[in-house]
N, C-alpha and C positions, 0 to 999 in steps of 0.2 A: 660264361666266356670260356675259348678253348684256350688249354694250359698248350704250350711246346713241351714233347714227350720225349725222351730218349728209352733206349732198353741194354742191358747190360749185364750179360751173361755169363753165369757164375758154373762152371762142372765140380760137384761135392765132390773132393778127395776124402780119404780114408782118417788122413788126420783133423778133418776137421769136424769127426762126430766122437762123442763119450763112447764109455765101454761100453753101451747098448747099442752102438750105432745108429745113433741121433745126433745130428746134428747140435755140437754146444752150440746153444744160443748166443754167445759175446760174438762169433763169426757171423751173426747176421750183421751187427753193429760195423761191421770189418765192413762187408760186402756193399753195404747202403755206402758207408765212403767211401768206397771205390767209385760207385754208380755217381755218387753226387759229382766228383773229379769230371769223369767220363760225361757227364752231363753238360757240362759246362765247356770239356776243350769238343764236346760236338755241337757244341751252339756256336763254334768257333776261339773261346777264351782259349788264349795262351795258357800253357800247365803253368803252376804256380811257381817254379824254378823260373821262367822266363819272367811273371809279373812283378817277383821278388826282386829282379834286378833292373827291372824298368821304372818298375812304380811304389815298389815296397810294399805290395801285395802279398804278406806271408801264407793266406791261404784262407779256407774258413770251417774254422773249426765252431762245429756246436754245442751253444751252453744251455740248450734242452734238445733230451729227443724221448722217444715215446716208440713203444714198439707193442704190436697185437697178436699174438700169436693164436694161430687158427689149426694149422697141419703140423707134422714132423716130415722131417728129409731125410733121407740118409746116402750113404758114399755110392755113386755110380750112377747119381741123376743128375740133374741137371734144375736152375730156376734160372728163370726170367726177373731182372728187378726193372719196371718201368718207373722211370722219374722224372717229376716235372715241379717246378714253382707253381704253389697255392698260392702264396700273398707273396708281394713287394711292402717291406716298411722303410723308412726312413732309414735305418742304422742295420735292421736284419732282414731276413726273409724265412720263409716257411716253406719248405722244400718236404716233398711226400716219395714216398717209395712202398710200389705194392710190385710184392715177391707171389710169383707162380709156379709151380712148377711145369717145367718143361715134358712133353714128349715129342718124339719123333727125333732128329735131326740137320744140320743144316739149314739150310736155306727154308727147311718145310717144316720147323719148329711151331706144332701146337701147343697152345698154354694150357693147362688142365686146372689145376685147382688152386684156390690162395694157398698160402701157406704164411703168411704176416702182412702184414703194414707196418711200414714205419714215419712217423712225421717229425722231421727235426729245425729247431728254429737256428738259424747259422748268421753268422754275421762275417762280414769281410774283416779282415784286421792286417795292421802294420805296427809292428814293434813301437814302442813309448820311445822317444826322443828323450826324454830324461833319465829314465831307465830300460835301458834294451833287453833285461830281460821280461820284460812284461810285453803284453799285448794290447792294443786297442782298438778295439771297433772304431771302425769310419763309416760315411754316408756309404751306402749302396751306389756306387761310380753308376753315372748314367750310361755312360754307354756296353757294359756289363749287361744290366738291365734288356737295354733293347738289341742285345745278342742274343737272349733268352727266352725272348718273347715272340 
């Protein structure tokens, strides 16, 4: 079955690699949530500031992710993170993100090599009624779902 794909592109600054100029790893982790955000208000969902005041959609934060490391990157290139929903579940979903690096520019951006995968299982949540400071997963909103798809 075809997944709906987004892509969402990251240019490595200076600060975001160690003193070898590689790329820290915890800014891949950064960049997939951006991509995953980005993914969802281009399938159309509202940013989560809007869903938080409509529907108490605080966002969806992931209690796994999993990442593969294949290349290193460093400051003055460019990736690609393409991402799309693997599975729909009940309560979460499985959202994937494969990182490439970029060549060329613009509009005529060729992808060249992996440089990671990432697969993380995320759930929608809205704050506990009983306790606002906690969080709770809720169903997967159906029509979420078929913005997505």
């Amino acid at each position: 079955m075809a997944h709906r794909t987004t892509h969402h592109e990251v240019n490595i600054q200076f600060g975001a690699c160690d003193p070898a100029g590689i790329v820290f790893y915890p800014n891949f982790s950064r960049w997939m949530d951006a991509a995953s955000l980005s993914f969802f208000m281009q399938c159309g969902v509202p940013p989560w500031r809007e869903l938080v005041k409509t529907r108490g959609i605080v966002g969806t934060p992931p209690p796994e992710i999993h990442t593969r490391f294949s290349k290193a990157v460093t400051y003055g290139q460019a990736i690609l993170i393409t991402t799309w929903i693997e599975e729909w579940r009940a309560r979460v979903f499985v959202q994937m993100h494969r990182v490439t690096r970029c060549i060329g520019g613009g509009g005529d951006v060729d992808v060249d090599e992996l440089v990671c995968e990432g697969r993380e299982v995320r759930a929608f949540v809205k704050r506990d009624a009983d306790n606002p400071d906690r969080l709770r997963a809720i169903a997967v909103p159906d029509d979420i779902r078929e913005l997505c798809t």
